[in-house]
C-alpha positions in Angstrom: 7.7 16.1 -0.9 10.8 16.2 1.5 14.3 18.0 0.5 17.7 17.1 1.9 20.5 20.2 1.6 23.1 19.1 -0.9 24.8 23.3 -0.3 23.8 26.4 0.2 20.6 26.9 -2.1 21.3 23.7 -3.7 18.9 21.1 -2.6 17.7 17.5 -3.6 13.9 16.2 -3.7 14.1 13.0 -1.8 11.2 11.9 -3.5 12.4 12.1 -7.2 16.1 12.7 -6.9 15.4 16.0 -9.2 18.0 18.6 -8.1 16.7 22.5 -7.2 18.5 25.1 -7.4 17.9 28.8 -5.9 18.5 31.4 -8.7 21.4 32.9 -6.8 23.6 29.6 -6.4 22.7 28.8 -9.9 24.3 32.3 -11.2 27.2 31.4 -8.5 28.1 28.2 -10.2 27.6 29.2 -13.7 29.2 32.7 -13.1 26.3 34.3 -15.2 23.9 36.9 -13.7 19.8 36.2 -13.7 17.2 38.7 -12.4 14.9 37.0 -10.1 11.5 38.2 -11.3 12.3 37.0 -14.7 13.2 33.7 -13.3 10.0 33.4 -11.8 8.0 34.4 -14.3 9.4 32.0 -16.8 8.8 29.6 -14.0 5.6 29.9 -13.9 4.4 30.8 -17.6 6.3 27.4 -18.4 4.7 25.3 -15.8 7.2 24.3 -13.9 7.8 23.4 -10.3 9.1 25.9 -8.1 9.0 26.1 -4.7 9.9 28.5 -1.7 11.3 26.2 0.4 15.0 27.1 0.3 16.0 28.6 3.3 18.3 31.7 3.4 21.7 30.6 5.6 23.2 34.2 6.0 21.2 36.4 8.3 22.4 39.9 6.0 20.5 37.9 3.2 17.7 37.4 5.2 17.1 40.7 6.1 16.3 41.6 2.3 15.0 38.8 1.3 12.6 37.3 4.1 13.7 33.5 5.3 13.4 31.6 1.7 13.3 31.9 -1.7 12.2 29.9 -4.8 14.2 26.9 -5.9 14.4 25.7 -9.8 15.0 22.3 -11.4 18.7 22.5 -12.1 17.6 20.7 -15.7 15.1 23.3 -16.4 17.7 26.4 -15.3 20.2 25.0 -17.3 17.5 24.3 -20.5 16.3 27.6 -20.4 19.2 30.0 -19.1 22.5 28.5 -20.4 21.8 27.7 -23.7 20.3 31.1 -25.1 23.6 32.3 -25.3 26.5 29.5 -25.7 
């Protein structure tokens, strides 16, 4: 399993074509907030794919936050984050 960069925390699985998405540029483009713990934890009690693979660009971030952070299936973020309260 190889991913290509589409943007900043936004990355493609050049495998499967399924889109990921960190939890941060997710928030960003939807302009809604997400805690990250939660994120995961839904992640991973649902069963799906999530991997720490996305790389941090902005050395400030990675001074909290170490050099990656988990990435989401854009389908599933959407699925399970935008439509609880639209």
């Amino acid at each position: 399993m190889g991913f290509s960069r589409i943007d900043n925390g936004h990355h493609i699985d050049v495998d499967s074509g399924i889109e990921y998405q960190s939890t941060w540029c997710f928030c960003k483009n939807n302009n809604i907030e997400l805690n990250d713990l939660l994120v995961l934890s839904t992640a991973k009690r649902s069963g799906v794919s999530h991997y720490k693979s996305c790389p941090i660009e902005f050395e400030r971030a990675r001074k909290i936050y170490g050099d990656f952070v988990y990435m989401y299936p854009v389908e599933w973020l959407e699925e399970s984050f935008l439509t609880r309260d639209r």
